[in-house]
DRENLUM-208238 format. One line per field, with one value per residue (C-alpha): residue in three letters; z, x, y. Coordinates in steps of 0.001 Angstrom, whole numbers, plus 500000, padded with zeros to 6 digits. Each point is the difference from the previous one (the first is absolute). Layout:
BEGIN
r <- (ALA, ...)
zz <- (Z, ...)
xx <- (X, ...)
yy <- (Y, ...)
//
This chain:
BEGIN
r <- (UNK, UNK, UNK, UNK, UNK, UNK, UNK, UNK, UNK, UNK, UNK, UNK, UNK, UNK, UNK, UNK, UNK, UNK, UNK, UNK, UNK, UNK, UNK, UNK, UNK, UNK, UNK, UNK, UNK, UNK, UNK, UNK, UNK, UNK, UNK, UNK, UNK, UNK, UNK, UNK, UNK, UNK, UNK, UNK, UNK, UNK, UNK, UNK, UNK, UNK, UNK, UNK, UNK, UNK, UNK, UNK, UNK, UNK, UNK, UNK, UNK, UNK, UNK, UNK, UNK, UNK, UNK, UNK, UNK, UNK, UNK, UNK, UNK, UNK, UNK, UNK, UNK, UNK, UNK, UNK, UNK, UNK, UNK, UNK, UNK, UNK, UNK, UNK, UNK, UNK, UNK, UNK, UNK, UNK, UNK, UNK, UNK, UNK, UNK, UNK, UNK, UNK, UNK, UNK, UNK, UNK, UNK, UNK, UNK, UNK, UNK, UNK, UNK, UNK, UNK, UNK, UNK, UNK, UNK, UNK, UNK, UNK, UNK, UNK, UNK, UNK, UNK, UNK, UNK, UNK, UNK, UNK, UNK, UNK, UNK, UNK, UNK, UNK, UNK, UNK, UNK, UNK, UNK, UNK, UNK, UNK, UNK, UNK, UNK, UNK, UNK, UNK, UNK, UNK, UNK, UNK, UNK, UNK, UNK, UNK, UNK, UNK, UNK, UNK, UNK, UNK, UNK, UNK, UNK, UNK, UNK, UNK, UNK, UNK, UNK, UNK, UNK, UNK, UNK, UNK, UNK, UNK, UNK, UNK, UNK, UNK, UNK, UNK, UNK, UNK, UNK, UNK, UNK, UNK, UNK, UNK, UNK, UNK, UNK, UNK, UNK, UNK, UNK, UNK, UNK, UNK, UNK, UNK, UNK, UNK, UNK, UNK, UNK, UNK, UNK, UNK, UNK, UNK, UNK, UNK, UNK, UNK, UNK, UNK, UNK, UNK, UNK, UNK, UNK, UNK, UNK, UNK, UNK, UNK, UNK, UNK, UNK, UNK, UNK, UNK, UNK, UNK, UNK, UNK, UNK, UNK, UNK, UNK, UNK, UNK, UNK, UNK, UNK, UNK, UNK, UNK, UNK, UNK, UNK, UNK, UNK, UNK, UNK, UNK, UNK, UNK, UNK, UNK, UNK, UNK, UNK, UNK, UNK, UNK, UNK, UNK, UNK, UNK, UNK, UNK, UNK, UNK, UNK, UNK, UNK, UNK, UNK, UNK)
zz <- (511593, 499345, 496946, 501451, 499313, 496674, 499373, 500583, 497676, 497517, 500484, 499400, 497548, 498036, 500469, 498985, 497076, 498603, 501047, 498124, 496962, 500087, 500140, 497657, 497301, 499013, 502564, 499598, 502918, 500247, 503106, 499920, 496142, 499442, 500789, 496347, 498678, 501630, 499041, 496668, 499051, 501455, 497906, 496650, 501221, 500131, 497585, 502176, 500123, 501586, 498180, 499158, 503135, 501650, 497418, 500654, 504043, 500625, 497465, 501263, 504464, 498759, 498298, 502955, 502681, 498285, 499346, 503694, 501199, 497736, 501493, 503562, 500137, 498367, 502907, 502329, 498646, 500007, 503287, 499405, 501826, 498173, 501281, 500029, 496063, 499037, 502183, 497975, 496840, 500722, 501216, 496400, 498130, 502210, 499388, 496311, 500228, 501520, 497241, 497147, 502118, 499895, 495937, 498866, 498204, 501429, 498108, 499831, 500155, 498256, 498800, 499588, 503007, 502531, 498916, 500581, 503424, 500627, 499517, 501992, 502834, 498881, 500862, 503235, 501201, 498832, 501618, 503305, 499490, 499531, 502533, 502524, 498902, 500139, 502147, 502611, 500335, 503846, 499106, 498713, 496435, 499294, 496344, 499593, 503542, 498815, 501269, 503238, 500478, 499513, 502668, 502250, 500794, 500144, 502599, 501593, 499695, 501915, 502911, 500323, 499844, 499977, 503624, 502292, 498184, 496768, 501054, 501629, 496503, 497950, 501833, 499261, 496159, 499986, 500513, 497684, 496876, 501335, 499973, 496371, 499163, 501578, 498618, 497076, 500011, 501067, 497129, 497459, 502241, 499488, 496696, 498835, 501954, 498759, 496419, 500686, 501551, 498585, 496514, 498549, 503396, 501220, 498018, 502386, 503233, 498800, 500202, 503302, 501302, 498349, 501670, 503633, 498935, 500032, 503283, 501993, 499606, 498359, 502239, 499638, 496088, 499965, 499913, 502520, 502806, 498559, 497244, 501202, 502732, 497201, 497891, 503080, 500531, 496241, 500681, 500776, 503150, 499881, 501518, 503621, 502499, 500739, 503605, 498706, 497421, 502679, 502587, 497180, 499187, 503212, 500754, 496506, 501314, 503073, 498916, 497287, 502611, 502601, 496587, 499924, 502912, 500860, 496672, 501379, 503553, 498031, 498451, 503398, 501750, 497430, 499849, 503587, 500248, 497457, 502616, 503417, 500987, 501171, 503702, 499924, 498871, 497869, 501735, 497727, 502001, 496654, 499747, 502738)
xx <- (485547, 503649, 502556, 500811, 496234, 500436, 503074, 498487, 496791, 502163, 502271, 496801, 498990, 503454, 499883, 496458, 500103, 503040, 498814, 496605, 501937, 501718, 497398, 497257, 502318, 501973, 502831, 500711, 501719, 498315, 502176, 502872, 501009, 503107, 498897, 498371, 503245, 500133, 496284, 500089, 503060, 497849, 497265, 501965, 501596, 496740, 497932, 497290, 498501, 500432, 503261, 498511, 498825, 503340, 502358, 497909, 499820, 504051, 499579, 496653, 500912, 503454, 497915, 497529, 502078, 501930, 496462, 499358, 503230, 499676, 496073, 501150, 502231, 497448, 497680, 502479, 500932, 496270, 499273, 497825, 499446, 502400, 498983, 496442, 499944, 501597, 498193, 497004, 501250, 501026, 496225, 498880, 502304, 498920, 496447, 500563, 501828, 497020, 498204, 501646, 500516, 495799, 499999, 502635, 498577, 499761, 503368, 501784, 503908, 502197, 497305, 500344, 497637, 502166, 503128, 498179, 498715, 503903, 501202, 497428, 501533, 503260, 499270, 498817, 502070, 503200, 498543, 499860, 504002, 500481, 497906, 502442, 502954, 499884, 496893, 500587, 503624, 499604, 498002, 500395, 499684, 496205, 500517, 502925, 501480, 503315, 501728, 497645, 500942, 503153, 500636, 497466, 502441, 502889, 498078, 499369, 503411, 500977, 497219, 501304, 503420, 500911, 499880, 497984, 501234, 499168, 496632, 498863, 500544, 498342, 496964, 498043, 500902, 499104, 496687, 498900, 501416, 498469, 496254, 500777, 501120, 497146, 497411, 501249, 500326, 496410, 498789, 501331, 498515, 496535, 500059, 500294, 497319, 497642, 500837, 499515, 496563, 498874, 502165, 498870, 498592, 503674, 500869, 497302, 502538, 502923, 497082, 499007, 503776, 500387, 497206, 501220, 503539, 498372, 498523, 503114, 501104, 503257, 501725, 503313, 499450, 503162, 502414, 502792, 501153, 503555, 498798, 497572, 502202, 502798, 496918, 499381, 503344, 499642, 497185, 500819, 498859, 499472, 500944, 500779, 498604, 501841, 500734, 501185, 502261, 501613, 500591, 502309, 501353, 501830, 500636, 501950, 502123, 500846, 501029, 501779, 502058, 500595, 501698, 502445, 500541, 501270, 502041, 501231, 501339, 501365, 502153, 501469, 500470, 502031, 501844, 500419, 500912, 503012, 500426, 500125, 501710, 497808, 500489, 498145, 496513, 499179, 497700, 496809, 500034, 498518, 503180, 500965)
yy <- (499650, 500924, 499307, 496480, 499128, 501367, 497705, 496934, 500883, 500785, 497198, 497504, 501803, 499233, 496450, 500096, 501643, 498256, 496487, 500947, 501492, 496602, 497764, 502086, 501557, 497013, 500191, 504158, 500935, 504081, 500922, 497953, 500660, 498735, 496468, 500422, 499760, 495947, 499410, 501172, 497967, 496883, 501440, 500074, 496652, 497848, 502571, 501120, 503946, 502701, 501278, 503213, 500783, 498934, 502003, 503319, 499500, 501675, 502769, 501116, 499394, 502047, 503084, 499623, 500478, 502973, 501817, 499432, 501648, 502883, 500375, 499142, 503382, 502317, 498667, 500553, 503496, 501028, 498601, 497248, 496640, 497799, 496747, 500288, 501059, 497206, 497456, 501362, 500098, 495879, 499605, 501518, 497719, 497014, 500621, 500219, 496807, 498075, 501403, 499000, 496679, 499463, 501025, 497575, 497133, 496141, 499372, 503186, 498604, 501821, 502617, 503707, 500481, 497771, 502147, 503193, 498422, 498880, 503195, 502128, 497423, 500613, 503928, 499840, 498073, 502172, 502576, 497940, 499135, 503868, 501038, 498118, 501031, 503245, 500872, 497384, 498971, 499431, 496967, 496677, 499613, 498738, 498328, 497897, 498204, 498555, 502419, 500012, 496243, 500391, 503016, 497632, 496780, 502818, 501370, 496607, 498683, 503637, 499466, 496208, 500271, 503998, 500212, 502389, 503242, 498528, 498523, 503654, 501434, 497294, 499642, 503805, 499396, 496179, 499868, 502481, 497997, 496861, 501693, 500843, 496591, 498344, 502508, 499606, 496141, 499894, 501939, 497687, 497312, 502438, 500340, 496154, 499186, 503152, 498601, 496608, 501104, 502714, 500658, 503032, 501322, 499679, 503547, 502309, 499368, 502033, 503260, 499132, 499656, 503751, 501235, 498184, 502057, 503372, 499644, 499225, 503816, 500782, 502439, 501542, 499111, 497489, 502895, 498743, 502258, 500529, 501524, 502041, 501346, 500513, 502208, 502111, 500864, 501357, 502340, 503402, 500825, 503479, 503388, 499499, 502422, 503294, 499358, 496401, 501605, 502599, 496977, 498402, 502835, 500869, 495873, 500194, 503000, 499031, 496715, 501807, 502320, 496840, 498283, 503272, 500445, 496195, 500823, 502965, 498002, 497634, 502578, 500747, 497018, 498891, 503563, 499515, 496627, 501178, 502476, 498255, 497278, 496555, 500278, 503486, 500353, 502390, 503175, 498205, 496730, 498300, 497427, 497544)
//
């Protein structure tokens, strides 16, 4: 399966997990955090709970994704699979999620255990919203879709109205935004109905979606071409071979001498052309 596969699991996965965050914890947005800021304001407006939870969601996605930077370039520098570590350390936090999930108490709003639960969400998901920007840039972003939408109807209005240039260029980069947009859409779709049907049971998806992540295969590790060429170039690439060396060598000099000795004619022709009147060439022939 390639890293288009992988988009779109992950792109359910963040409508899923924020719909279910939404619906379960008392309207906590865990991947898009900054809509906190509106619900809490309704929440201190008509005095129901969930304040905590909301106040501590920024602050911990902020120190979450700044851990996961630092830890994504010691991976890189010691060669290990960046994408796959993470995807398993968000399948550890999503199983410990359903967990606390199945131990929370018939009424558990506003309880220490729902924070705890909200903020294990809170987690995984930053490390979803990292994970994209900096391991997998050539892809749609697989959390929040504002931004998708919004480059979407640009691309439409270009393919309608843009003409044929335009359309030829909008088409490749098109479609992939509108599979993350629809998987996404449908995973909001899948998680109100799993908590409408199954409540508590709705939690063990998020594991299974990890699990479906790790076997698409991960390769190239997000790093984009450009910079990877641009860390080749730095490598030292060694001594050359002898014969190698030698070749240069003399293709250095005789360029070298060829440079002189063009200098050296150009010395002359204009000595000569001081020299000689126009209507008779000088005994170089290198002037008309």
């Amino acid at each position: 399966m390639s890293r288009a596969a992988l988009a779109s699991i992950l792109s359910f996965n963040g409508g899923y997990v924020d719909t279910m965050g939404f619906i379960a914890l008392g309207g906590l947005f865990t991947a898009h955090v900054t809509g906190n800021f509106v619900t809490l304001g309704a929440t201190i407006a008509t005095g129901t709970g969930g304040v905590v939870a909301k106040l501590l969601a920024l602050p911990v996605f902020c120190l979450t994704v700044m851990v996961v930077r630092r830890a994504g370039r010691w991976l890189q520098l010691s060669r290990y699979p960046v994408i796959p570590v993470f995807l398993v350390l968000q399948l550890v936090l999503f199983v410990i999620a359903a967990a606390l999930a199945f131990d929370l108490p018939a009424h558990y709003s506003g309880s220490i255990g729902e924070i705890l639960l909200g903020m294990v969400l809170v987690v995984a998901m930053a490390i979803q919203n990292a994970l994209h920007r900096v391991h997998m840039t050539d892809l749609p972003p697989t959390t929040l879709l504002t931004g998708t939408t919004t480059q979407i109807m640009i691309d439409l209005s270009d393919l309608l109205w843009g003409g044929e240039a335009s359309a030829r260029a909008v088409l490749p980069k098109l479609a992939p935004l509108m599979r993350a947009l629809l998987c996404f859409a449908i995973g909001c779709v899948g998680a109100a109905l799993a908590y409408h049907f199954l409540h508590r049971f709705c939690f063990l998806f998020p594991p299974l979606l990890m699990v479906a992540a790790l076997l698409t295969g991960h390769e190239g590790e997000g790093i984009p071409n450009s910079s990877l060429n641009r860390s080749l170039h730095m490598i030292p690439s060694g001594p050359k071979p002898d014969h190698l060396t030698g070749e240069r060598q003399q293709s250095a000099g005789k360029v070298e001498r060829d440079e002189r000795n063009a200098s050296a004619d150009d010395i002359l022709d204009e000595t000569l052309r001081e020299s000689f009147p126009a209507s008779d060439p000088p005994a170089s022939g290198r002037f008309e």
